[in-house]
C-alpha positions as a Python dict, from the first residue, in 0.01 Angstrom:
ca = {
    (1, 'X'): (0, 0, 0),
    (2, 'X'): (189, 146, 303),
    (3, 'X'): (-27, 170, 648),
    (4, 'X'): (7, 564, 629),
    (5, 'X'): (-181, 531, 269),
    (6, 'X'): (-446, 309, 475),
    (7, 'X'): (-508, 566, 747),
    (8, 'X'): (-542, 851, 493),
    (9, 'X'): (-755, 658, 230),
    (10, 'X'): (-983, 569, 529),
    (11, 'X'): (-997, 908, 684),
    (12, 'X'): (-1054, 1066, 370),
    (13, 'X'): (-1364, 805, 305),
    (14, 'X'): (-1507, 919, 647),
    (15, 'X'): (-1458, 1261, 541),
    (16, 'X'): (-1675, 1194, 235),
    (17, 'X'): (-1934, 1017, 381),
    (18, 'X'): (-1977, 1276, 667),
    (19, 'X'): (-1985, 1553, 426),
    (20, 'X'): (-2240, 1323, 244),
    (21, 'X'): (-2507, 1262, 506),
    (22, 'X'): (-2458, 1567, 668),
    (23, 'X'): (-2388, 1749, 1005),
    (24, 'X'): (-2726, 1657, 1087),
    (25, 'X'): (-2563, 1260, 1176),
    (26, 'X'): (-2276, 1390, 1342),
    (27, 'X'): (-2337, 1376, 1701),
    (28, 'X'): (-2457, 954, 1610),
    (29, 'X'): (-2106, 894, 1452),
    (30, 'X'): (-1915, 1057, 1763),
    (31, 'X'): (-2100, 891, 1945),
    (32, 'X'): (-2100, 525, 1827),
    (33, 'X'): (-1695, 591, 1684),
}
């Protein structure tokens, strides 16, 4: 697995999980990212 496939696996996981738990969490992820 290439580093670019990395980056977009793991941005794509955030992407998930925000859309997961909701806008509600995310000033808290801003904030502690």
């Amino acid at each position: 697995m290439s580093i670019e496939e990395a980056i977009l696996l793991d941005t794509l996981r955030c992407r998930l999980n925000f859309l997961r738990t909701g806008r509600s969490l995310s000033q808290v992820a801003v904030s502690s990212a």
